[in-house]
C-alpha positions as CSV (number, residue, x, y, z in Angstrom):
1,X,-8.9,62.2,51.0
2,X,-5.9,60.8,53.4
3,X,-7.1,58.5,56.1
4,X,-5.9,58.9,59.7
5,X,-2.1,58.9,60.2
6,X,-0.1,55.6,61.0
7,X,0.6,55.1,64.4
8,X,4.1,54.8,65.6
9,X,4.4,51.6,67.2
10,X,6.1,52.0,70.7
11,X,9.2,50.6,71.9
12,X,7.7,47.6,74.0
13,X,5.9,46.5,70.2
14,X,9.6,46.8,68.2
15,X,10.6,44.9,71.0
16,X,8.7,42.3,70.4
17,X,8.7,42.6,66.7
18,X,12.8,41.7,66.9
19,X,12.3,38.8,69.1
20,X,9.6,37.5,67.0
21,X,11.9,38.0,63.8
22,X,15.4,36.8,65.5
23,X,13.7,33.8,66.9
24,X,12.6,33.2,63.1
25,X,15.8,33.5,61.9
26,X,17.8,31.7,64.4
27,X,15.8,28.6,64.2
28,X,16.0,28.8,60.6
29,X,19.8,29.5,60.0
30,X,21.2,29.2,63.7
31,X,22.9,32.0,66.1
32,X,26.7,32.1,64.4
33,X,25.2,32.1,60.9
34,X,23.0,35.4,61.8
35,X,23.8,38.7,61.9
36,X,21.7,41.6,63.1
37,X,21.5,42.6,59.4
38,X,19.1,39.5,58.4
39,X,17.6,40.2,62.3
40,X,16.5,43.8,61.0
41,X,15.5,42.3,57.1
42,X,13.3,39.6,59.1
43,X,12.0,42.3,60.9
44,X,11.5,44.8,58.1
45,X,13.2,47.6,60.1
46,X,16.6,48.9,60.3
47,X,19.8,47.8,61.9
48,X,20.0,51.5,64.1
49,X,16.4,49.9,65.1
50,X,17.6,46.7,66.4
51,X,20.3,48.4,68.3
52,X,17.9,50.8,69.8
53,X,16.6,47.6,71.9
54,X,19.6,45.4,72.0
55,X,22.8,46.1,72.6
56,X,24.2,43.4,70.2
57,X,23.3,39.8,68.8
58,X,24.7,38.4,72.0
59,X,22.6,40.7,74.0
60,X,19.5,39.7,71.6
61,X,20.4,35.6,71.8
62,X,20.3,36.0,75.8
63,X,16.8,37.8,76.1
64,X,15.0,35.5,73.9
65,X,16.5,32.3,75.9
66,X,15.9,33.6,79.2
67,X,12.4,34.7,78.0
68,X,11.8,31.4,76.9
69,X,13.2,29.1,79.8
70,X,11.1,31.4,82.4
71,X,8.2,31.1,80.9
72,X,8.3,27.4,81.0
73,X,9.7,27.2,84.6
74,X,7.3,29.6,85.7
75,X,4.4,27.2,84.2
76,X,5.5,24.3,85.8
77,X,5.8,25.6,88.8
78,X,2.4,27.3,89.4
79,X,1.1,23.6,89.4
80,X,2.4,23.5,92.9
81,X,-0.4,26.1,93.8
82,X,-3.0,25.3,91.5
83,X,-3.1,21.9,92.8
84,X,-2.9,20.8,96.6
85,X,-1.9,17.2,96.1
86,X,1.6,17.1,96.0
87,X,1.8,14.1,93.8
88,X,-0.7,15.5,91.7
89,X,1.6,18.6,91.1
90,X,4.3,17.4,90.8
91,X,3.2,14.9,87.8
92,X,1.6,18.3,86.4
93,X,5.2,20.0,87.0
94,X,6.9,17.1,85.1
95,X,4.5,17.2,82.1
96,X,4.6,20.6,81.8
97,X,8.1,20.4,81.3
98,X,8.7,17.3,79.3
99,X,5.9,19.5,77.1
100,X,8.3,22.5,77.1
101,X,11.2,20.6,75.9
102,X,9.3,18.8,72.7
103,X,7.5,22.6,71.9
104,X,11.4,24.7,72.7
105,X,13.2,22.0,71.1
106,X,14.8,24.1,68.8
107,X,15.9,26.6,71.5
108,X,17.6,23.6,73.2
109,X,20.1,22.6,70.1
110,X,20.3,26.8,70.0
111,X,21.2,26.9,73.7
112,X,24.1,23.8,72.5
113,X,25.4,25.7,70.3
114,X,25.6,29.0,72.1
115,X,27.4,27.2,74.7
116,X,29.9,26.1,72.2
117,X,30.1,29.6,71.4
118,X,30.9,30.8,74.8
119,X,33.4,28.1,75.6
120,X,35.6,29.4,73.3
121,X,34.7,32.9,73.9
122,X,35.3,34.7,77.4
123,X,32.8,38.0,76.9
124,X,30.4,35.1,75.1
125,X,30.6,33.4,78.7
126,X,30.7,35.8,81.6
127,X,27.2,37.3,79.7
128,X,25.7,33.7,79.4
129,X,26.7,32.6,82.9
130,X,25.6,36.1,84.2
131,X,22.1,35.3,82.3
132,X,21.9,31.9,83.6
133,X,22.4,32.4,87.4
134,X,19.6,35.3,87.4
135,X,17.5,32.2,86.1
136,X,18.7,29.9,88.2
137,X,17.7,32.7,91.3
138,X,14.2,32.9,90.0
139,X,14.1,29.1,90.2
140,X,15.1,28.5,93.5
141,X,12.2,30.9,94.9
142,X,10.0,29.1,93.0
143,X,11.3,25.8,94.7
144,X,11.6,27.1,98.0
145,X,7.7,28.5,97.8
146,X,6.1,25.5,96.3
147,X,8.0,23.2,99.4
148,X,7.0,25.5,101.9
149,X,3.4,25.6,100.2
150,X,3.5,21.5,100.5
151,X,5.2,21.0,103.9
152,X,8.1,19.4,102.0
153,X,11.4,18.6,103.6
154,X,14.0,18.8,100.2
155,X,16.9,16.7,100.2
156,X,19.0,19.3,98.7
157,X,19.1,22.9,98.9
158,X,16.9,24.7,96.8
159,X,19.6,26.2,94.7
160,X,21.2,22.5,93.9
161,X,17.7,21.9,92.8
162,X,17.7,24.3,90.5
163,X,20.3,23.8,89.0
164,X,19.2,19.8,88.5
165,X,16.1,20.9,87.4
166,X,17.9,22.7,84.6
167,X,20.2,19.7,84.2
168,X,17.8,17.1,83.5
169,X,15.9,19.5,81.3
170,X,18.7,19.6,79.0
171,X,20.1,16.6,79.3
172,X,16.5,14.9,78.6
173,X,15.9,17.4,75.8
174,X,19.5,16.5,73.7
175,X,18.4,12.5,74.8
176,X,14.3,13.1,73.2
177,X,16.1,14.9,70.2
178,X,18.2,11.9,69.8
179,X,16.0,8.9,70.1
180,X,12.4,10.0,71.4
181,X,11.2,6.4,72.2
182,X,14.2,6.4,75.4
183,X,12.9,9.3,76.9
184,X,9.1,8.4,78.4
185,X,6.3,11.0,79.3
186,X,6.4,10.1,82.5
187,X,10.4,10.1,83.2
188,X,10.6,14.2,83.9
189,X,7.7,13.7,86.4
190,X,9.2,10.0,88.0
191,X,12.9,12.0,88.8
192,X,11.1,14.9,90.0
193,X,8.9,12.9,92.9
194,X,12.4,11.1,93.7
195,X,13.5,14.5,94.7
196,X,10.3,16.1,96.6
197,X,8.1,13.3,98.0
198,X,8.8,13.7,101.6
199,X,10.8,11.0,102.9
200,X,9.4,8.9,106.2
201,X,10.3,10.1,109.5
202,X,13.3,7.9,111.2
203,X,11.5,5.3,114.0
C-alpha cells in the first residue's frame, strides 16, 4: 500500500532552501571558493534548480546580504515606536545592533571580501552598489519616521545618516572582530545619541 504522494515544494520553499544552503556554504568556505555546484550539493537539488531562483552566484551573494542587513535595520528601528522615550530607544536601537553585528559576524568578513571582489570587478560593482543604495533608501525612511515620530531635529540629512549608520556598523563590526574588549556594549548606542538627541534651542 503506497502512502499519499510527496508534495512538491513551491517556489518561495526552494527559495529558501538555497539561501539556507549557500549561507551554509559561504560561511564555511567563503563566496570566491563557492560555486553554485557545492550551493545545489548543500541544497540537495540541482544546479538548473538554483538557477531557476537566482540568476547567478552574484545574484544569490546579494539577496542573502540584503536579506540579512534589513532585517537587522528593520529591528533596530522599530525600537523608535515600541518605545516613546527617545533615549530609551535609541539605547534599544544601539543594542540591537551592536547584537546584530556579534550574531552576522560572519556576513561582515563575507561582505569584506565581496567588496574586494567588486573592486576589482565592474559588473561585481554596479550590482553591489545597485543592492546597496536600495538599502540605504529603506534606511533613510526608517530615519526620517522615527525623527518625525520623536520630534527630533537631525543634524544631518536622513540619507547621510544612513549611510553612517551603515558606516559605523561595519567599521565597529571589523574593530569587535579584531579585538572585542575595544569595542564596548554601549559605544553603537553612545554614537547614535550624539547624532539624534535634540540639541538645545539657541538663547
Amino acid at each position: 500500500m503506497t502512502g499519499p504522494p510527496r508534495r512538491r515544494p513551491s517556489r518561495a520553499e526552494t527559495r529558501r532552501r538555497i539561501i539556507d544552503a549557500a549561507t551554509a556554504v559561504f560561511a564555511r568556505q567563503g563566496i570566491a571558493a563557492t560555486s553554485l555546484n557545492d550551493v545545489a550539493a548543500e541544497a540537495g537539488l540541482t544546479k538548473g534548480a538554483v538557477y531557476s531562483s537566482f540568476t547567478g552566484r552574484d545574484d544569490l551573494v546579494l539577496t542573502i546580504m540584503e536579506e540579512h542587513i534589513v532585517e537587522r535595520m528593520e529591528g533596530a528601528t522599530t525600537a523608535f515606536t515600541d518605545l516613546a522615550d527617545l533615549d530609551e530607544a535609541t539605547t534599544e536601537a544601539g543594542a540591537r545592533l551592536l547584537a546584530g553585528i556579534d550574531s552576522d559576524a560572519t556576513w561582515h568578513r563575507l561582505l569584506l571580501e565581496y567588496w574586494g571582489l567588486a573592486m576589482r570587478n565592474p559588473a561585481v560593482h554596479k550590482g553591489l552598489a545597485e543592492r546597496r543604495a536600495r538599502l540605504r533608501d529603506a534606511i533613510t525612511a526608517a530615519i526620517r519616521k522615527a525623527a518625525a515620530q520623536h520630534g527630533v531635529e537631525l543634524p544631518l540629512a536622513p540619507e547621510h545618516l544612513a549611510v553612517v549608520v551603515l558606516a559605523l556598523s561595519n567599521g565597529l563590526a571589523v574593530e569587535r572582530g579584531v579585538e572585542p574588549d575595544a569595542v564596548p556594549s554601549s559605544l553603537f548606542s553612545d554614537v547614535l545619541k550624539l547624532l539624534v538627541t535634540p540639541r538645545p534651542a539657541d538663547v
